[in-house]
Structures are given as C-alpha cells and as structure tokens.
PDB file as gemmi writes it, atoms N, CA and C in Angstrom:
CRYST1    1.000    1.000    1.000  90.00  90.00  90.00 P 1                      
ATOM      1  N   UNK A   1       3.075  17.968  27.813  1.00  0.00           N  
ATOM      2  CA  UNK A   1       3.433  16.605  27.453  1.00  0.00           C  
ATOM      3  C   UNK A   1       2.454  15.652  28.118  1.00  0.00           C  
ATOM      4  N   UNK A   2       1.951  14.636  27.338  1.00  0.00           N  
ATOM      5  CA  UNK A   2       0.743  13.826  27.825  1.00  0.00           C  
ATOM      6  C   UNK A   2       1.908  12.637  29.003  1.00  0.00           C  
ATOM      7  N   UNK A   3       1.161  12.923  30.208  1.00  0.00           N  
ATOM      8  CA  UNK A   3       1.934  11.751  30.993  1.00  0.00           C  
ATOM      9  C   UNK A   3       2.253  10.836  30.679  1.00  0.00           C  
ATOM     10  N   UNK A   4       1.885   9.504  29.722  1.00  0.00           N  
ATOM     11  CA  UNK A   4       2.179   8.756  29.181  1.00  0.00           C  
ATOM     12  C   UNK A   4       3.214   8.232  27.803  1.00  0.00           C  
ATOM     13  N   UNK A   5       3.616   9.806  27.661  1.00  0.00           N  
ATOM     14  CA  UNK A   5       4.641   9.702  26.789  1.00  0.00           C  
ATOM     15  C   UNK A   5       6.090   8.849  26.681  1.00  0.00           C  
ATOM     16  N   UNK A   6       6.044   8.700  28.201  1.00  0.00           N  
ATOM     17  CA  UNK A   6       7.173   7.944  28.237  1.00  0.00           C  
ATOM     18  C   UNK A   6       6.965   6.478  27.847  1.00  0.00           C  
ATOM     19  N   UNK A   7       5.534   6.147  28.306  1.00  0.00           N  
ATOM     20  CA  UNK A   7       5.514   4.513  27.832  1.00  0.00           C  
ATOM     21  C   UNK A   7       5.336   4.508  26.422  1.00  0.00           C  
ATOM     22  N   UNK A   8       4.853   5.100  26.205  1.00  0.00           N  
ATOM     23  CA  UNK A   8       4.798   5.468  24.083  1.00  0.00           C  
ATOM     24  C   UNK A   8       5.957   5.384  24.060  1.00  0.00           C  
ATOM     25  N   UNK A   9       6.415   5.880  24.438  1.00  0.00           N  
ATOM     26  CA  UNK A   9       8.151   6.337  23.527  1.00  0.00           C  
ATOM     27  C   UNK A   9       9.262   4.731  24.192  1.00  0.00           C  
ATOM     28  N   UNK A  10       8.839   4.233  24.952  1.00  0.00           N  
ATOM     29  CA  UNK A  10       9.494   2.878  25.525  1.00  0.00           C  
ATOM     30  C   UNK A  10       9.090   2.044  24.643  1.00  0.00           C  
ATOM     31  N   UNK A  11       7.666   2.037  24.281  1.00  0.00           N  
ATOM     32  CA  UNK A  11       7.651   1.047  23.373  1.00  0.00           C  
ATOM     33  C   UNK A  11       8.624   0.931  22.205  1.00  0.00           C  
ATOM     34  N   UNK A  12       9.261   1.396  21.820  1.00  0.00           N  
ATOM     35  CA  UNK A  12       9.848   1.331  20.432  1.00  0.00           C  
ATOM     36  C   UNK A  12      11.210   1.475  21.114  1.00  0.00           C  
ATOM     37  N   UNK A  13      11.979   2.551  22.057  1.00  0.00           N  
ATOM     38  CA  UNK A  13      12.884   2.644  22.365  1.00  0.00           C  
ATOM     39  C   UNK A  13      12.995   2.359  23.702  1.00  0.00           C  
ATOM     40  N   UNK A  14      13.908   1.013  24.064  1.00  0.00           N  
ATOM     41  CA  UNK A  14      14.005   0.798  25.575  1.00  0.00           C  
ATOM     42  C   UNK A  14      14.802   1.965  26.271  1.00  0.00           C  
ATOM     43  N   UNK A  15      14.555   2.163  27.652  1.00  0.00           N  
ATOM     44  CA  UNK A  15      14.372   2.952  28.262  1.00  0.00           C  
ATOM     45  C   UNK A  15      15.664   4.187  28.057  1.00  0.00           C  
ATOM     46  N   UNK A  16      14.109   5.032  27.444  1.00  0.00           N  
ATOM     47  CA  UNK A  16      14.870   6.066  26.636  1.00  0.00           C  
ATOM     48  C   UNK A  16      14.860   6.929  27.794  1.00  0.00           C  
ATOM     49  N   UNK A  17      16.072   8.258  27.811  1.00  0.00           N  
ATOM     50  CA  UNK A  17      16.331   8.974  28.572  1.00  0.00           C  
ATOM     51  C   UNK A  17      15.351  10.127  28.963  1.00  0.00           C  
ATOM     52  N   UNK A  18      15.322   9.953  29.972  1.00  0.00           N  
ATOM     53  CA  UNK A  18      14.287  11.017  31.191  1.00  0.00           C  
ATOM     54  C   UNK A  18      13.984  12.490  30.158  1.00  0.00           C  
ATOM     55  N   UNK A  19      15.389  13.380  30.011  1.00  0.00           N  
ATOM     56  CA  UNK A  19      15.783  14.261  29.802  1.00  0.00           C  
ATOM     57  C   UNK A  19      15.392  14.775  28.161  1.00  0.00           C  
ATOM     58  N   UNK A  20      15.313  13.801  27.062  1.00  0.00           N  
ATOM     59  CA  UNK A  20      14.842  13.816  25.778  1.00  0.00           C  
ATOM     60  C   UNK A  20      13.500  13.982  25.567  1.00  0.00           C  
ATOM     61  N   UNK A  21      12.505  13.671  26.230  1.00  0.00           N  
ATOM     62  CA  UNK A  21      11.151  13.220  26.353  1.00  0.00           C  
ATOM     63  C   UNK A  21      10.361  14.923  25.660  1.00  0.00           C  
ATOM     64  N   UNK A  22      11.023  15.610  26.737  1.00  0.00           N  
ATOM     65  CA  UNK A  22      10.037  17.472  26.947  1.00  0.00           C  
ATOM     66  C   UNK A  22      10.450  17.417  25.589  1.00  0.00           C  
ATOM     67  N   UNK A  23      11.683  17.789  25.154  1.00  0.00           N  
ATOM     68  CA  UNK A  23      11.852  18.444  23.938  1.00  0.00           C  
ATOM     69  C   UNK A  23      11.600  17.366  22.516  1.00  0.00           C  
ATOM     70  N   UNK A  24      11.742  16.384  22.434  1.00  0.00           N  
ATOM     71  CA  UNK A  24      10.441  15.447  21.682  1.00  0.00           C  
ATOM     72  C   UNK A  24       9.325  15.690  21.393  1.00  0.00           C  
ATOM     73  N   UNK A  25       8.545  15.882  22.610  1.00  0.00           N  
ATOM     74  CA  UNK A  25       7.705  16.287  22.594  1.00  0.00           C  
ATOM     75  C   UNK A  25       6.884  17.773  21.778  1.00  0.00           C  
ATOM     76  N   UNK A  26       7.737  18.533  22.466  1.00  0.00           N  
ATOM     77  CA  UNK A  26       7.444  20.141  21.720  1.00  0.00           C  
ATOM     78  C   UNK A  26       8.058  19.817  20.667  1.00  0.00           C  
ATOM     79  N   UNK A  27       8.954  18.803  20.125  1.00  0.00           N  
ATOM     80  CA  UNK A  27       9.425  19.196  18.420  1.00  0.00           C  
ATOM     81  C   UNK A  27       8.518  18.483  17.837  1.00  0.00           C  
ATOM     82  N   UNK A  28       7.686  17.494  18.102  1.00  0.00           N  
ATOM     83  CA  UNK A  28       6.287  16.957  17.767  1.00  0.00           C  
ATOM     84  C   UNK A  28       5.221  17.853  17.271  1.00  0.00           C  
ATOM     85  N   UNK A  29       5.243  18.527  18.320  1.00  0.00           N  
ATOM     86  CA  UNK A  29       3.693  19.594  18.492  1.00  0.00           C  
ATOM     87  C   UNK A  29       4.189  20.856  17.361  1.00  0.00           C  
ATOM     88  N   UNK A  30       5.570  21.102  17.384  1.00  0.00           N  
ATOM     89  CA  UNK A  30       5.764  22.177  16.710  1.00  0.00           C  
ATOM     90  C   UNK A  30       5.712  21.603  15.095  1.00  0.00           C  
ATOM     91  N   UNK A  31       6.032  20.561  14.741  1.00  0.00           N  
ATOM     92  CA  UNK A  31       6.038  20.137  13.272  1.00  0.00           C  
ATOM     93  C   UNK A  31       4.939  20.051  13.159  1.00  0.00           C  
ATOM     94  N   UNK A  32       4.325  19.920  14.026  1.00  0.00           N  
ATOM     95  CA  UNK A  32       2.768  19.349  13.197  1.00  0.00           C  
ATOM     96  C   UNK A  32       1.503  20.973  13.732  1.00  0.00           C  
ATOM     97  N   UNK A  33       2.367  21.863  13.964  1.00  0.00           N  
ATOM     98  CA  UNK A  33       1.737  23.191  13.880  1.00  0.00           C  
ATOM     99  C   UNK A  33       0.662  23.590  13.267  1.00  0.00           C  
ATOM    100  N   UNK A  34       1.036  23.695  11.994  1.00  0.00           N  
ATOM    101  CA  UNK A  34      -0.304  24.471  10.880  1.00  0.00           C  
ATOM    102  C   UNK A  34      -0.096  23.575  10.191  1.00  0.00           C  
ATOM    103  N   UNK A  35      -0.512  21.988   9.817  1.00  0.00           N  
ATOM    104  CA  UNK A  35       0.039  21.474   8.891  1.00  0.00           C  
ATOM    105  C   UNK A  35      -1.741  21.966   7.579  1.00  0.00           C  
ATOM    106  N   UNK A  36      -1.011  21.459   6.264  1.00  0.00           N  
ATOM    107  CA  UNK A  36      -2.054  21.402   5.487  1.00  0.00           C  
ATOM    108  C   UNK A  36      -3.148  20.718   5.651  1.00  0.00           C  
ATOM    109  N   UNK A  37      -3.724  20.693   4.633  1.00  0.00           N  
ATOM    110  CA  UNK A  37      -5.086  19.378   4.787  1.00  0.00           C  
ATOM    111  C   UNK A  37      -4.309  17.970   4.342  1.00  0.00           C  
ATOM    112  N   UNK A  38      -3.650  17.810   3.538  1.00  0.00           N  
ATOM    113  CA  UNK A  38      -3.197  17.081   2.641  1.00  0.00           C  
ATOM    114  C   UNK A  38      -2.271  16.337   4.068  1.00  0.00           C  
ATOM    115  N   UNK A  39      -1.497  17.054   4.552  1.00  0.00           N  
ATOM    116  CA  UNK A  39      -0.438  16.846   6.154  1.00  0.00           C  
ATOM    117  C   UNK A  39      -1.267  16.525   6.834  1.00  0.00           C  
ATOM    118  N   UNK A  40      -2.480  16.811   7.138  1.00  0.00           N  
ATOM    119  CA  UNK A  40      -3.446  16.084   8.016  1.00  0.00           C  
ATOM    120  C   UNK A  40      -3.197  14.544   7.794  1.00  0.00           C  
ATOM    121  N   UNK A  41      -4.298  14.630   6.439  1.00  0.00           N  
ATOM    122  CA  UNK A  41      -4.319  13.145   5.887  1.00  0.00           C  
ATOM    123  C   UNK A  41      -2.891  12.122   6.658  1.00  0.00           C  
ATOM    124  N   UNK A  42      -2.094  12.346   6.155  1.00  0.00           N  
ATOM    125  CA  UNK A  42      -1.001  12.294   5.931  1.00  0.00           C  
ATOM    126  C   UNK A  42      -0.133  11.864   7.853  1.00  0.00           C  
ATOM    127  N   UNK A  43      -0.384  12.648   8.522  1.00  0.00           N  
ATOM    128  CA  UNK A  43      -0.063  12.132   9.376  1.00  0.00           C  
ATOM    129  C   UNK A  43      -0.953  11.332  10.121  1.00  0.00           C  
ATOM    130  N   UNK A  44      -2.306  11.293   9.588  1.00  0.00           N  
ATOM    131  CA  UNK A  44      -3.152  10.211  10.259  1.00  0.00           C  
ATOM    132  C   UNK A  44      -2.630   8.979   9.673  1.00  0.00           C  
ATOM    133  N   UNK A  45      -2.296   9.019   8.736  1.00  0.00           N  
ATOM    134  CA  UNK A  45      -1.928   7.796   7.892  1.00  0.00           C  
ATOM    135  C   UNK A  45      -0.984   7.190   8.609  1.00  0.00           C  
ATOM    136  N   UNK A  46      -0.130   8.054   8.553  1.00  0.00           N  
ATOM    137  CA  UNK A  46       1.277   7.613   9.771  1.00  0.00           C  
ATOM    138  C   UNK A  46       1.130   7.291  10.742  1.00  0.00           C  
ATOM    139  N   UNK A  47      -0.151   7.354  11.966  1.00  0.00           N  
ATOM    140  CA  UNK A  47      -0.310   7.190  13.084  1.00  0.00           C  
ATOM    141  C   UNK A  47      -0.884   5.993  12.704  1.00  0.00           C  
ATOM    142  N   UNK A  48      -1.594   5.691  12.123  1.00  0.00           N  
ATOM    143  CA  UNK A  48      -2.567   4.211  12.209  1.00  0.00           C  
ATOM    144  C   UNK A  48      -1.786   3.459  11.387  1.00  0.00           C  
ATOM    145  N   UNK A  49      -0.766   3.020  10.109  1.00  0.00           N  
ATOM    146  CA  UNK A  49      -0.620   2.457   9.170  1.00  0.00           C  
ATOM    147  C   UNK A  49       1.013   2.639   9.481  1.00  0.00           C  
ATOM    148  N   UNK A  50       1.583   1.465   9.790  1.00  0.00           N  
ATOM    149  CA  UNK A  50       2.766   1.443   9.921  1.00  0.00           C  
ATOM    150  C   UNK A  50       2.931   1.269   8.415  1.00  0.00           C  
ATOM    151  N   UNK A  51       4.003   2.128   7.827  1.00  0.00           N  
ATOM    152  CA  UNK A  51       4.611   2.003   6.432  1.00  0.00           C  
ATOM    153  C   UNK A  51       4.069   2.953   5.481  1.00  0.00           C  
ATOM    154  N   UNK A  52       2.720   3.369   5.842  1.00  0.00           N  
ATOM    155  CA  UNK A  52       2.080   4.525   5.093  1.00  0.00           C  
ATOM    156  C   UNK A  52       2.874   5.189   4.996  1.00  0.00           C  
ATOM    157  N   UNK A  53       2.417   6.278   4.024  1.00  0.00           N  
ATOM    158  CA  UNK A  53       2.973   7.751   3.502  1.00  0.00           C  
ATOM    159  C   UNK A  53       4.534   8.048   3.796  1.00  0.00           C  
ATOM    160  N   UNK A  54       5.070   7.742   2.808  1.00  0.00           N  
ATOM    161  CA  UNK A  54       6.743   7.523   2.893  1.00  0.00           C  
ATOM    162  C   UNK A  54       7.749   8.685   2.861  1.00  0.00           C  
ATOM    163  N   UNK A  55       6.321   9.769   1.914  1.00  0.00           N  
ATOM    164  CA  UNK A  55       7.153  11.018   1.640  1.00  0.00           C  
ATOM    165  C   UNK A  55       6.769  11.779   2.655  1.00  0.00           C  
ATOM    166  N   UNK A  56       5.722  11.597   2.971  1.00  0.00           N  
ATOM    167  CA  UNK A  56       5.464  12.656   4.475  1.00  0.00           C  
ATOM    168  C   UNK A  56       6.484  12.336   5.814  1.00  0.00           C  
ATOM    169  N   UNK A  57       6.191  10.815   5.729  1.00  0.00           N  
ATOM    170  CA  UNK A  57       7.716  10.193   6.829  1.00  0.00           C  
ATOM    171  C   UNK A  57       8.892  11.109   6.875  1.00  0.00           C  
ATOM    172  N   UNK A  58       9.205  11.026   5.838  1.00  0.00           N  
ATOM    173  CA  UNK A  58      10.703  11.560   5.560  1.00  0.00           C  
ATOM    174  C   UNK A  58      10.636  13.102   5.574  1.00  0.00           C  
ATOM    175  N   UNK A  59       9.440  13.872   5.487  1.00  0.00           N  
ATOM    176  CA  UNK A  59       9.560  14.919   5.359  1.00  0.00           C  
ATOM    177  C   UNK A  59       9.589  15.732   7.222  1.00  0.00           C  
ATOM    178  N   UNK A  60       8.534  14.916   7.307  1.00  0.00           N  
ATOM    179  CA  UNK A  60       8.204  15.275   9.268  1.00  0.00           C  
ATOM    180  C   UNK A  60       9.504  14.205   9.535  1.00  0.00           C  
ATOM    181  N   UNK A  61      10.012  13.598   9.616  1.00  0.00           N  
ATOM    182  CA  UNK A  61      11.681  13.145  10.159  1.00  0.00           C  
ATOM    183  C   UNK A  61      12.601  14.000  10.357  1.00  0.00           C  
ATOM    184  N   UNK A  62      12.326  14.701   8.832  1.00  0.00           N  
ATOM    185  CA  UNK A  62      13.719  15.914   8.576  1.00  0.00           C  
ATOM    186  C   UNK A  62      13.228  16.975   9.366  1.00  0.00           C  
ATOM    187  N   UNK A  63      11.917  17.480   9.274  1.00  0.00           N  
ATOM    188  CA  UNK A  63      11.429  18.542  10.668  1.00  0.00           C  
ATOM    189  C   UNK A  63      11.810  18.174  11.794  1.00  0.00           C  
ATOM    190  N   UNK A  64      11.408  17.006  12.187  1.00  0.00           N  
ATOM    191  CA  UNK A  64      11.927  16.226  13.671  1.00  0.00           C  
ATOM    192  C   UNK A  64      13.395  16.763  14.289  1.00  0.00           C  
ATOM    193  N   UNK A  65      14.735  16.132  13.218  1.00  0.00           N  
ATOM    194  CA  UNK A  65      15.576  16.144  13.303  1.00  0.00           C  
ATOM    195  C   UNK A  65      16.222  17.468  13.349  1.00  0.00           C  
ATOM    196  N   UNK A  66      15.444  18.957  12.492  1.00  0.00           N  
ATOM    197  CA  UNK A  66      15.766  20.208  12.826  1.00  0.00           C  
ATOM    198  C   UNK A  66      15.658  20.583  14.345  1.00  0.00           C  
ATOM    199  N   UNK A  67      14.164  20.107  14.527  1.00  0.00           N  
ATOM    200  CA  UNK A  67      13.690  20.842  15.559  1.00  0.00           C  
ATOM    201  C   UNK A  67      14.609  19.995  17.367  1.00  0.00           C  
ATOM    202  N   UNK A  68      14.528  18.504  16.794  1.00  0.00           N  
ATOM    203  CA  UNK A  68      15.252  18.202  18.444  1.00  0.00           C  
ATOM    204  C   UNK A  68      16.596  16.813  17.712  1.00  0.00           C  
ATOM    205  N   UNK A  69      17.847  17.911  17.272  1.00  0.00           N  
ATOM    206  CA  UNK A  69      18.793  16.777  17.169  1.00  0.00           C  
ATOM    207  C   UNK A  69      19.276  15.854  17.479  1.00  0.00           C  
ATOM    208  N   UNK A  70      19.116  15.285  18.373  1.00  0.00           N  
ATOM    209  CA  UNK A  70      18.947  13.774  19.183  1.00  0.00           C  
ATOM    210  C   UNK A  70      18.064  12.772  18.117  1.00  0.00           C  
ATOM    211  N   UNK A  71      16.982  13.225  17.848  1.00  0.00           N  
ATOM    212  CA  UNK A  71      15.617  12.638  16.881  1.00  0.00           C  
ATOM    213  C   UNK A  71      16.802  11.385  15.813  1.00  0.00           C  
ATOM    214  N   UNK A  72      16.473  10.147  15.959  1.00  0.00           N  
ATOM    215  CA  UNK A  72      17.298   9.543  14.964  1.00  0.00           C  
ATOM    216  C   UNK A  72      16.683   9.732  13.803  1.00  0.00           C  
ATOM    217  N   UNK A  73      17.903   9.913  12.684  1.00  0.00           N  
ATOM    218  CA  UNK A  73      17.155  10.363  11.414  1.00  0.00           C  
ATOM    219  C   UNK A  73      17.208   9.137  10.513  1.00  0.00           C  
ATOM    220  N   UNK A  74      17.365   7.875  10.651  1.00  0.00           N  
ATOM    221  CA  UNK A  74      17.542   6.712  10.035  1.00  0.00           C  
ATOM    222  C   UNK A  74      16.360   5.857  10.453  1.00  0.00           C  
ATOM    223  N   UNK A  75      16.142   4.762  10.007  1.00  0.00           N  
ATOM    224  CA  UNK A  75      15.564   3.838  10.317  1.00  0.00           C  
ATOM    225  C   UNK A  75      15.005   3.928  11.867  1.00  0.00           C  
ATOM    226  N   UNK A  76      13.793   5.113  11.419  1.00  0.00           N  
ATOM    227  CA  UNK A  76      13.088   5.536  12.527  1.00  0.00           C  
ATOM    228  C   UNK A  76      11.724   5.414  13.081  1.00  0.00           C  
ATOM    229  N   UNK A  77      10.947   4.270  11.714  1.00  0.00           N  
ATOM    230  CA  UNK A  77       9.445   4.380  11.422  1.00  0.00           C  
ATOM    231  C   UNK A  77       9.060   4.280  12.654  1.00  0.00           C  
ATOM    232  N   UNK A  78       9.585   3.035  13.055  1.00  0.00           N  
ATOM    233  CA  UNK A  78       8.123   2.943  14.661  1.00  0.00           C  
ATOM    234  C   UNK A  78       8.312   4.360  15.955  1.00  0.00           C  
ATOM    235  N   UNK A  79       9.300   4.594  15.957  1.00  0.00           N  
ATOM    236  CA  UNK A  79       9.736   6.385  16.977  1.00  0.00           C  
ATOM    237  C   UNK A  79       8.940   7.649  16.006  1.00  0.00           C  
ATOM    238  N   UNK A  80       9.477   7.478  14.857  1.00  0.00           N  
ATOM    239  CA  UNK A  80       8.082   8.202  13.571  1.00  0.00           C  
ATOM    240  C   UNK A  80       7.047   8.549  14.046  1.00  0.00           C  
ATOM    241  N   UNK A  81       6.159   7.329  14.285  1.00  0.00           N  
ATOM    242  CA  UNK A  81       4.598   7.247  14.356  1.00  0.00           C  
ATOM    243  C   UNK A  81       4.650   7.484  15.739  1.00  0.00           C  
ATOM    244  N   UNK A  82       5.714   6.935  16.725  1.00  0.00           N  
ATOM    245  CA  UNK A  82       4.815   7.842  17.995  1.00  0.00           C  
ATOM    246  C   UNK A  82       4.969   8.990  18.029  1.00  0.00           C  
ATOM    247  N   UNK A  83       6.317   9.553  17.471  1.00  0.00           N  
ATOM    248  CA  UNK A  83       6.209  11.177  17.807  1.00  0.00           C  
ATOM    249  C   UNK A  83       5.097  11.439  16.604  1.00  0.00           C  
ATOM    250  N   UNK A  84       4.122  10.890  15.746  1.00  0.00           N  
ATOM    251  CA  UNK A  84       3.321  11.909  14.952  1.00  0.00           C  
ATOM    252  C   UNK A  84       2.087  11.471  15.943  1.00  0.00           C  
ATOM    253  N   UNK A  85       2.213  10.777  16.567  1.00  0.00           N  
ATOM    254  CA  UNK A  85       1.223  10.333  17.800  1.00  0.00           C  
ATOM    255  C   UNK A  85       0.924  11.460  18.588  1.00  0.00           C  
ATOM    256  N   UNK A  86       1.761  11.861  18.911  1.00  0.00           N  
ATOM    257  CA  UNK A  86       2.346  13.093  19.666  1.00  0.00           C  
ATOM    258  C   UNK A  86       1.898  14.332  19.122  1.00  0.00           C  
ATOM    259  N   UNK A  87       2.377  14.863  17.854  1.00  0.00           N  
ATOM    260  CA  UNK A  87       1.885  15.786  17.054  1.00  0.00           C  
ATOM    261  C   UNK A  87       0.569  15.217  16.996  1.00  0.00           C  
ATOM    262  N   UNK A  88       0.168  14.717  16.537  1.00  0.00           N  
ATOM    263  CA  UNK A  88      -1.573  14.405  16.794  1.00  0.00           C  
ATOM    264  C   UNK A  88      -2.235  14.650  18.309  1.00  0.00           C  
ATOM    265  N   UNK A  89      -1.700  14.118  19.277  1.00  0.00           N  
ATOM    266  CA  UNK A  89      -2.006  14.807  20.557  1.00  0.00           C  
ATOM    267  C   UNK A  89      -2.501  15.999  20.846  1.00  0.00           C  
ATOM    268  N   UNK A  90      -1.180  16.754  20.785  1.00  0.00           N  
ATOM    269  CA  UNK A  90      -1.238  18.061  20.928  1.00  0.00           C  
ATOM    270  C   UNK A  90      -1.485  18.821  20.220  1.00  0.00           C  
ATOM    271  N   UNK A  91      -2.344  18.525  19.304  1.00  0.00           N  
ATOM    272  CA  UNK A  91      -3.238  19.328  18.024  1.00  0.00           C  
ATOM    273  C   UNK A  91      -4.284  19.183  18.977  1.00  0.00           C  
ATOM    274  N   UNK A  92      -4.889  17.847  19.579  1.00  0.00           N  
ATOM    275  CA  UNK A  92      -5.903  17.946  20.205  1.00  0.00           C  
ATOM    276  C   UNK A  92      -6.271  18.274  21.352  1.00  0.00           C  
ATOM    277  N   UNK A  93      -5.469  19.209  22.000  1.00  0.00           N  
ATOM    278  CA  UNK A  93      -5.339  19.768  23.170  1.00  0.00           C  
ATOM    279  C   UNK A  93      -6.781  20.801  23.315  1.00  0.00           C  
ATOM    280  N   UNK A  94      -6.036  21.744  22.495  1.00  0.00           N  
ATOM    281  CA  UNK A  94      -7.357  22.679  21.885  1.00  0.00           C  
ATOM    282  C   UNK A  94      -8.502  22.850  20.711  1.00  0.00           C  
ATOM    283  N   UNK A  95      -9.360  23.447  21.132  1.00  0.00           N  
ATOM    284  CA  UNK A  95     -10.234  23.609  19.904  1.00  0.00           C  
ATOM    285  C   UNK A  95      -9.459  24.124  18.720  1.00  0.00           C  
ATOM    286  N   UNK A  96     -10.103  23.852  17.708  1.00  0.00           N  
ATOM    287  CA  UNK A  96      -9.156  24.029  16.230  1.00  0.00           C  
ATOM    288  C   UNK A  96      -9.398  23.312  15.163  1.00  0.00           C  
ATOM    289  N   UNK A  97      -9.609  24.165  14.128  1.00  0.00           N  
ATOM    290  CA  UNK A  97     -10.448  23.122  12.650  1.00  0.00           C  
ATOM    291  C   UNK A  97      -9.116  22.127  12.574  1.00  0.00           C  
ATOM    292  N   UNK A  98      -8.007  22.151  13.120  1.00  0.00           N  
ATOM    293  CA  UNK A  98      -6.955  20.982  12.611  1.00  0.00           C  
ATOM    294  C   UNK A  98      -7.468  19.719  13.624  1.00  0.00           C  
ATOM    295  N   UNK A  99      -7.970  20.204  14.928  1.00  0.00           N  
ATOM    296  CA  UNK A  99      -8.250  19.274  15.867  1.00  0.00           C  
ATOM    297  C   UNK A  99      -9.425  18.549  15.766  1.00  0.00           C  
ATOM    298  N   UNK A 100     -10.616  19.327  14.709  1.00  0.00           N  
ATOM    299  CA  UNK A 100     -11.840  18.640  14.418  1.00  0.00           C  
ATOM    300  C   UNK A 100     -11.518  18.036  13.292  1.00  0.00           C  
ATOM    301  N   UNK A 101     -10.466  18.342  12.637  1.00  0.00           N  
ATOM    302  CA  UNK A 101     -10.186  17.151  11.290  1.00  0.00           C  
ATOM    303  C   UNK A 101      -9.118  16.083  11.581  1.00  0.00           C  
ATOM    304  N   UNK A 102      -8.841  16.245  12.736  1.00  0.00           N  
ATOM    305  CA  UNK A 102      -7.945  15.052  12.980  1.00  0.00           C  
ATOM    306  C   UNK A 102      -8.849  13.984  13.982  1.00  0.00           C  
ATOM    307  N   UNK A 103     -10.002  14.855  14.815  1.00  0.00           N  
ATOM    308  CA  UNK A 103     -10.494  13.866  15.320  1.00  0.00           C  
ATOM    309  C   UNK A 103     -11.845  13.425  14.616  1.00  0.00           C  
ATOM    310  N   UNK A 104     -12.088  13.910  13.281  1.00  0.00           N  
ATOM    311  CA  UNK A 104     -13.030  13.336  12.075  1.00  0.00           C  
ATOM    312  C   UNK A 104     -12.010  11.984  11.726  1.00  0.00           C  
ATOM    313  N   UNK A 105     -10.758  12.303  11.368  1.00  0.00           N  
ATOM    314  CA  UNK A 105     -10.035  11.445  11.042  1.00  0.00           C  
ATOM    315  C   UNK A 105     -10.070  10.283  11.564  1.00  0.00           C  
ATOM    316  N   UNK A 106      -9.854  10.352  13.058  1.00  0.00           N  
ATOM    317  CA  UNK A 106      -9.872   9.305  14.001  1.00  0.00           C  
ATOM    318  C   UNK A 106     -11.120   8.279  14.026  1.00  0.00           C  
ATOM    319  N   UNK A 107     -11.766   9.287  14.313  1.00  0.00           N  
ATOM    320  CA  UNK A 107     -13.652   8.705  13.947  1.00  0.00           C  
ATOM    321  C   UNK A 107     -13.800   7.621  12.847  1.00  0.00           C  
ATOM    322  N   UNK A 108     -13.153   8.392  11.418  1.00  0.00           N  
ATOM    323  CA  UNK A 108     -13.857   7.678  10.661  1.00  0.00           C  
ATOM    324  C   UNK A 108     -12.758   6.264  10.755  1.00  0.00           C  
ATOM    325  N   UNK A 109     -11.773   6.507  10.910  1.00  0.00           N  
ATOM    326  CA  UNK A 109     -10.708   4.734  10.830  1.00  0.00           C  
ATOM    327  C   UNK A 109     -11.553   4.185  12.008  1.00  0.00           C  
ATOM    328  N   UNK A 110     -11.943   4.721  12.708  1.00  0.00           N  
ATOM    329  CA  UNK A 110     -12.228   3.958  13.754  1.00  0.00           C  
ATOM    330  C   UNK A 110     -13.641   2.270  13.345  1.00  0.00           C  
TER     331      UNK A 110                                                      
END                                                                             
C-alpha cells in the first residue's frame, strides 16, 4: 500500500477508518490484475477524467464491491477514481507490459 493512501482516500472521504485502507487497497490492485487493453484505456480515463467511462465505472465498482464489501456501491465516482488510482499504482510497482502501457498512458495525457 503506497503510504499516502490515506490522504488519497481523505480526500473524498473524511476521515475514513484506519482499518479499511489494506483491504481497499489489495481489492484495487486485484481488480485491476490482468485487465485488457481496452480496461487499460479505460481506467486511465477514470483516473484523469472525472465522469469518463461510465460502463467501466460501474463495472470495476461491482469488482470493488465483490472484492472489499465495505466499498460503497452508490454514488461513488470521486472514491472510484482513487481506488482506480490505486489499481493504477500497483500495476506500477513492477515491470509489466500493463505497467509500460499505463505509464505510456500517463506520458501521453501528460
């Protein structure tokens, strides 16, 4: 878990509980596992573009919500994008064609 997760995750949710954070976290990293190319796109979109990609939202929400039930499954966009913040993170932990296309990704919005 990137040390700073907690202020990510404050931003959107005031001071969210200590104890939720780890497993957030790994249900982040685990949805965004092997995603496609198309899921790439797709969650870059989500990280930079509040409101982007609506069906991917809802689709990584409903993963979210399998993987750590706490995850609110409603009116969740801005907690959304940091946990795909997150899944974007920890793609980039290691080497990995998902990690050189997410940080092509990054590059090129940049």
């Amino acid at each position: 878990m990137h040390p700073n997760f907690y202020h990510w995750h404050a931003r959107v949710q005031l001071k969210p509980e200590v104890s939720i954070l780890e497993p957030r976290w790994n249900a982040a990293a685990k949805a965004t596992h092997e995603p496609s190319a198309s899921d790439i796109c797709s969650l870059l979109m989500l990280v930079l573009f509040p409101g982007a990609e609506p069906d991917f939202a809802k689709r990584f929400s409903e993963a979210l919500v399998k993987l750590e039930p706490t995850f609110p499954p409603d009116h969740n966009a801005e907690l959304l994008r940091v946990m795909a913040t997150a899944g974007v993170y920890s793609q980039l932990e290691a080497f990995s064609n998902v990690a050189d296309a997410l940080a092509l990704g990054l590059h090129a919005a940049a």
